[in-house]
N, C-alpha and C positions, 0 to 999 in steps of 0.2 A: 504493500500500500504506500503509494508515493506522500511523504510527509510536507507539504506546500503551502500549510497554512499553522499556527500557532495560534493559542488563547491562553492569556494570563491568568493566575490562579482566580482573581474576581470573574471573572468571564467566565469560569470553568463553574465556580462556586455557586453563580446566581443562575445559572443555567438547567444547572443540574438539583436548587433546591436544596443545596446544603451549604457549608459554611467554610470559609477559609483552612479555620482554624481545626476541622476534619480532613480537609485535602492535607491540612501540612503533617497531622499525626498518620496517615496514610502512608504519606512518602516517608516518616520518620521509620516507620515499623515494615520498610520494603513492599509494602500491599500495591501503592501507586507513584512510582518517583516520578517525578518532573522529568519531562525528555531535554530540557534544559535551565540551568540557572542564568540570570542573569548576572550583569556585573555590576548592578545593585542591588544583589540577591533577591528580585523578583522570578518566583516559577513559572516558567513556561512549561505547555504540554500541546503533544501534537495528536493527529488523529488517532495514530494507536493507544497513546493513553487515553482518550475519549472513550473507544471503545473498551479500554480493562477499565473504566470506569465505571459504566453501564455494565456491566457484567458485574461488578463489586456491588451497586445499586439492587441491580434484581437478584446476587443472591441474599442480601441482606431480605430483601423483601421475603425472601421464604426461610429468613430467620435464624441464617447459618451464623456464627461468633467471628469474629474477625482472624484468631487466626486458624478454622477452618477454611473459610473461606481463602486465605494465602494457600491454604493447603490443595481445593480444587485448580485455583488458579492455575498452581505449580505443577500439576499432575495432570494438565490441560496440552493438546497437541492442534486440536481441532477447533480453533475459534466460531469458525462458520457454524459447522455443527454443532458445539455449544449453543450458539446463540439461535440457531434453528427450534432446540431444544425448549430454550426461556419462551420463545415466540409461541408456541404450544402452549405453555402454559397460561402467558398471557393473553392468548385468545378465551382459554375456561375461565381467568379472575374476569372477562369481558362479558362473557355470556353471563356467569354469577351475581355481577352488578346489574347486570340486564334485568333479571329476575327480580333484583330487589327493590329497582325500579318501578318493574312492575307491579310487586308487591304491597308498595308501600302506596302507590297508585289506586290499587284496587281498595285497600283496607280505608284511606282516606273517601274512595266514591261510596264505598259500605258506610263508614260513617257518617256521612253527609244525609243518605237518606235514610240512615233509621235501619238497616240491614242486618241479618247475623252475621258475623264473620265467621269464618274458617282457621281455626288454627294454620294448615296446609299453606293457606294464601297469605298469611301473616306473616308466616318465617320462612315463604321459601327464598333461598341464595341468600339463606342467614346462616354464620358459622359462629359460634363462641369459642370454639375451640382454634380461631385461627392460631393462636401464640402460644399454644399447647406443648410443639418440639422445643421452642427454645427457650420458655417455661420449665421443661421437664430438663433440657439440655442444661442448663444452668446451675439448676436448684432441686433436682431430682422429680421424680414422678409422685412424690406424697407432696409436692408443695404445690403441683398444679390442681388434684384434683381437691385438695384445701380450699383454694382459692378458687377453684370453679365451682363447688360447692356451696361456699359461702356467697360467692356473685348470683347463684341462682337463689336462693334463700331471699333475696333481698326484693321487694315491692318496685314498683318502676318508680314513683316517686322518691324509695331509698336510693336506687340505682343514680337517680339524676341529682341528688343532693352531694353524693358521693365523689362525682364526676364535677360538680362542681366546686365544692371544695378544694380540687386536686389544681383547677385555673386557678382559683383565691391565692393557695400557696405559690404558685408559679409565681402570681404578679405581684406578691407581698416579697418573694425575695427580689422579682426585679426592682422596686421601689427599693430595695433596702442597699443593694450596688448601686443605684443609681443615685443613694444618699452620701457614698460611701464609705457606710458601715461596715468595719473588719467580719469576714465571714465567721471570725470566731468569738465575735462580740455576744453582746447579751441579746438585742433585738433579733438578732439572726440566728442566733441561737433558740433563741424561741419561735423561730417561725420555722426551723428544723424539724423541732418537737413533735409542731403541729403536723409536719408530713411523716413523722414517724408513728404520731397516733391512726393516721390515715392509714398509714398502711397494716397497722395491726391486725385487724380486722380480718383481713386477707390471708395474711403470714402469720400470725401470731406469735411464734417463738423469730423475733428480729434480731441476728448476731451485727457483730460486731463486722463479719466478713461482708453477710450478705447488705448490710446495708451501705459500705463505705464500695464495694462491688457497685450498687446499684447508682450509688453516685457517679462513680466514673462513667458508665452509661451516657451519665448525660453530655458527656464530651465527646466520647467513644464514638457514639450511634447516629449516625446524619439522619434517625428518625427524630428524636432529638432537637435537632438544629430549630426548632421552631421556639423554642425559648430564648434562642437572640434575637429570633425575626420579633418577636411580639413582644419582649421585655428588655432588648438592648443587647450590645454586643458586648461578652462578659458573662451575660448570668448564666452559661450552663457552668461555667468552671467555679463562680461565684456557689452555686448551691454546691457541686461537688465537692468545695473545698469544706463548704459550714457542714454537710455533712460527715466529712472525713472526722471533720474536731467531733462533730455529736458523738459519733461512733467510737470515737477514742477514750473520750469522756466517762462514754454512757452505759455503753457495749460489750459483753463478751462473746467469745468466739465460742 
C-alpha cells in the first residue's frame, strides 16, 4: 500500500473518536507506533497505521484487553482477510441495531394507542450480556453473573437512577480538575467515594486491585475517551489518579 498521504496524531484522534493521549499510550506499549516523529516530536501516521488502527478499534469493540489484542495483531498474516472477517461481523451489530430500531419503534406505536405489548417485540436485538467476555475476562465468571444478576433485580426507574448517578460523578470530578483540586485532596476524594459506593452494589467485595485496575481503564480504553470530550481534557487521568489514592487509602487486595 503506497504510503502518500500522513495525518497528525489530532487528525488521527478526532477522527477516529478517541483521544490523543490513547494514540500516545498505544504507540508507548508497541500496539500502534507512529510511522513517523517529527522534529518537534509531533506523530505522524500513515495509511497502514490507519488501518492497524481500525482493527485495534473493532477488536476492542468485541472486548479483547489490550495486550491480547497486541497478541492477535502479532499473530496476524492476512490483513485483508482479517478485516473481511470484522466486516461480517459488522454487518450482524447492523442488522441487531436494525431490530432494535424497530423495536423500540413498534413498542413506542403500542404505547401511543393503548396496545399490549409483547415481550418478543420489546427486546428483540437487545443483548445485556454484550460485556459478558470481558466482564468475565477480567474479573472472573462469579463477578459477571453478580452483576448481571443484580442489574436484572433492579426496577427501570432503579436502572435509570443508577445510570445517572454514574454522569453526576463523571461531571462532579470534571468540575473538580477543572477547579484544580489535587486528585488526592479531600473534595475529590469524596466524590471517589461516591463512585465507589456506586459500584458496590454490582461488585460488592471492591479490592484494592480491582478498583485502582478499573481506574486505569479510564485512560486505557478509547471507550472511555468521552470523559475528556464532555468534562475537559485531563479528567480520565484526573479520576484515575483520585482513584489510585482511594484504593491505596481504603483498599485491600
Amino acid at each position: 500500500m503506497p504510503n502518500e498521504k500522513e495525518w497528525s496524531i489530532q487528525d488521527i484522534a478526532r477522527s477516529a473518536g478517541t483521544t490523543s493521549r490513547t494514540l500516545r499510550h498505544y504507540g508507548d506499549i508497541g500496539l500502534l507506533e507512529p510511522s513517523r516523529v517529527g522534529s518537534n516530536g509531533y506523530r505522524y501516521y500513515d495509511q497502514d497505521a490507519l488501518v492497524r488502527l481500525q482493527r485495534i478499534l473493532l477488536l476492542r469493540e468485541l472486548g479483547l484487553s489490550l495486550p491480547a489484542i497486541g497478541e492477535v495483531l502479532e499473530g496476524e498474516q492476512d490483513t485483508t482477510a482479517a478485516l473481511r472477517t470484522h466486516l461480517k461481523w459488522l454487518e450482524q451489530e447492523r442488522q441487531r441495531l436494525g431490530r432494535q430500531i424497530e423495536s423500540v419503534r413498534t413498542t413506542l406505536k403500542k404505547t401511543e394507542r393503548g396496545e399490549q405489548l409483547m415481550a418478543t417485540e420489546v427486546f428483540d436485538g437487545f443483548d445485556h450480556t454484550k460485556y459478558e467476555k470481558e466482564v468475565t475476562e477480567r474479573w472472573g465468571a462469579d463477578a459477571y453473573k453478580q452483576g448481571d444478576r443484580w442489574w436484572k433485580s433492579l426496577s427501570a426507574e432503579d436502572k435509570k437512577a443508577h445510570q445517572q448517578e454514574q454522569k453526576d460523578i463523571a461531571a462532579a470530578f470534571g468540575e473538580a480538575r477543572a477547579k484544580g483540586l489535587p486528585a488526592d485532596g479531600d473534595e475529590a476524594q469524596a466524590i471517589t467515594q461516591r463512585l465507589y459506593e456506586w459500584l458496590r452494589p454490582a461488585v460488592r467485595a471492591v479490592s484494592k486491585g480491582y478498583f485502582a485496575g478499573l481506574g486505569q481503564l479510564y485512560v486505557d480504553d478509547p471507550r472511555y475517551g468521552q470523559y475528556d470530550e464532555k468534562h475537559g481534557e485531563g479528567t480520565a487521568e484526573y479520576i484515575r489518579d483520585a482513584m489510585a489514592v482511594y484504593a491505596e487509602r481504603n483498599l485491600r487486595d
